[in-house]
C-alpha positions in Angstrom: 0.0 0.0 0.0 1.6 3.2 -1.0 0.2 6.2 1.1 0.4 9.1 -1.1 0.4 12.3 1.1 2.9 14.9 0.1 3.1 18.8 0.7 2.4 21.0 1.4 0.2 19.9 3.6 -2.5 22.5 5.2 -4.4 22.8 8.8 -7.7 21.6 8.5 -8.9 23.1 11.9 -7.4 24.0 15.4 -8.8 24.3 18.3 -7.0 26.4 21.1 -6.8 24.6 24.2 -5.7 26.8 26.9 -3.1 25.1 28.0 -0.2 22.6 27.3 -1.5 19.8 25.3 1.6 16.9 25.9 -0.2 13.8 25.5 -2.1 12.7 22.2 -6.1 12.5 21.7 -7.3 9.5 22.2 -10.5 9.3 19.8 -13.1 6.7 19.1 -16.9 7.2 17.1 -15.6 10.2 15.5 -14.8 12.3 18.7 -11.5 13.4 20.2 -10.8 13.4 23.8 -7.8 15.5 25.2 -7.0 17.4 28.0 -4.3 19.8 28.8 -1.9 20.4 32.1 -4.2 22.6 33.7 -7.0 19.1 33.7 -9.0 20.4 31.5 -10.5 17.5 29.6 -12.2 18.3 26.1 -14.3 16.3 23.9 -14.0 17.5 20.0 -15.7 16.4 16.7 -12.7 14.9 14.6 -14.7 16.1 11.4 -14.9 19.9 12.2 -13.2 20.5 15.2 -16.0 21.6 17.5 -16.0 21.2 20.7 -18.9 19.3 22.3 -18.0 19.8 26.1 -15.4 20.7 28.7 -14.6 19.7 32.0 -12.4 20.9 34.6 -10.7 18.1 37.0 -9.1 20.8 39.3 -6.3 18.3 38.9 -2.9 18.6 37.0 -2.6 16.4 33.9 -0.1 14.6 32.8 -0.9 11.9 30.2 -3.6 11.0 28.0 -7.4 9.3 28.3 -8.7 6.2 27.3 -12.1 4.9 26.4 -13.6 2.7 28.5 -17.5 1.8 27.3 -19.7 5.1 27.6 -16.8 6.3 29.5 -13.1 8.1 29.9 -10.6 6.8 32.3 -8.8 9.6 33.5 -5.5 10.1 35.4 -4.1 12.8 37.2 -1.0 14.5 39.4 -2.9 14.4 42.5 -2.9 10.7 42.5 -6.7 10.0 41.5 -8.0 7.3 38.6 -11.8 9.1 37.5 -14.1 7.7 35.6 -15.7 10.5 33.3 -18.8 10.5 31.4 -18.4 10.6 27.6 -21.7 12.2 27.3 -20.7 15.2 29.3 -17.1 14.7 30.8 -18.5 14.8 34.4 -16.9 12.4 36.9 -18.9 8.9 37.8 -16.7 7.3 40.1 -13.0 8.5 41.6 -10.2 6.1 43.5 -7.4 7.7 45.2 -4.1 5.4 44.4 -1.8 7.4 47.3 1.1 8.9 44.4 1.3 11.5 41.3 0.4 9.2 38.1 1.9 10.3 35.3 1.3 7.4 32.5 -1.4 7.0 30.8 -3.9 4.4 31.0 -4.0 0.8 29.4 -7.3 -0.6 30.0 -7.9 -4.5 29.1 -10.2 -6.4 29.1 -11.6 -4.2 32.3 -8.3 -3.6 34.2 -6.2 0.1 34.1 -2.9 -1.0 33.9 -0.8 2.3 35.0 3.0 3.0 37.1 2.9 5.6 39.6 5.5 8.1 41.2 6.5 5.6 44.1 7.4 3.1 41.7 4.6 0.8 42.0 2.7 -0.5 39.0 -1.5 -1.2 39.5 -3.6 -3.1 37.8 -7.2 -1.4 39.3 -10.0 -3.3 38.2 -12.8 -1.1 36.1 -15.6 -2.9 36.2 -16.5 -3.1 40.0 -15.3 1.0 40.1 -18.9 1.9 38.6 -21.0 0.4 41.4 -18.8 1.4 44.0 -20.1 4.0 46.6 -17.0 3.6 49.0 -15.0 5.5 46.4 -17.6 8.1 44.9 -15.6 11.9 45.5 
């Protein structure tokens, strides 16, 4: 297969973010997800660049999403694993690890696989996090 892209190449549509932007999108169904440092996650149409909501964390980011069902798994500096809403970005269900995470998350088969400042590696199970009321913020 011979890919035949060649320039000049030309922006098809930005959207400013407010903030560092480190990590890539992740997207699925035509929708980009990203946040910047600052926490701010966005969700934006891949075909014209709109934005369809935004949600602050009040946390520092440091890596990127990933899709998990009808929702976002989210990391952040202050050491919490969210669940947002892909509707609406809003958080379902938060779990406090104890240490900065700064890798994103690999989520399989229901399990976010992620490392952590103090040199641990966790493997927190998903699928229990959504019923959980011990953990709700």
């Amino acid at each position: 297969v011979h890919i035949r892209l060649r320039p000049p190449f030309k922006t098809m549509w930005y959207v400013p973010l407010g903030g560092l932007v480190e990590f890539p999108a992740v997207v699925d169904d035509g929708v980009a997800y990203v946040g910047n440092r600052s926490g701010t996650v966005y969700a934006i149409t891949m075909r014209q660049g709109h934005v369809l909501w935004r949600h602050r964390t009040n946390a520092t980011m440091a890596s990127s999403l990933a899709v998990y069902g009808t929702e976002l798994v989210h990391h952040s500096m202050d050491g919490r694993v969210s669940l947002l809403d892909r509707a609406n970005g809003s958080v379902r269900w938060s779990y406090d690890v104890g240490s900065p995470i700064e890798s994103s998350p690999v989520v399989r088969d229901g399990v976010d696989y992620f490392g952590t400042w103090d040199g641990r590696v966790i493997a927190l199970e998903m699928s229990g996090a959504r019923y959980s009321r011990a953990h709700m913020p």
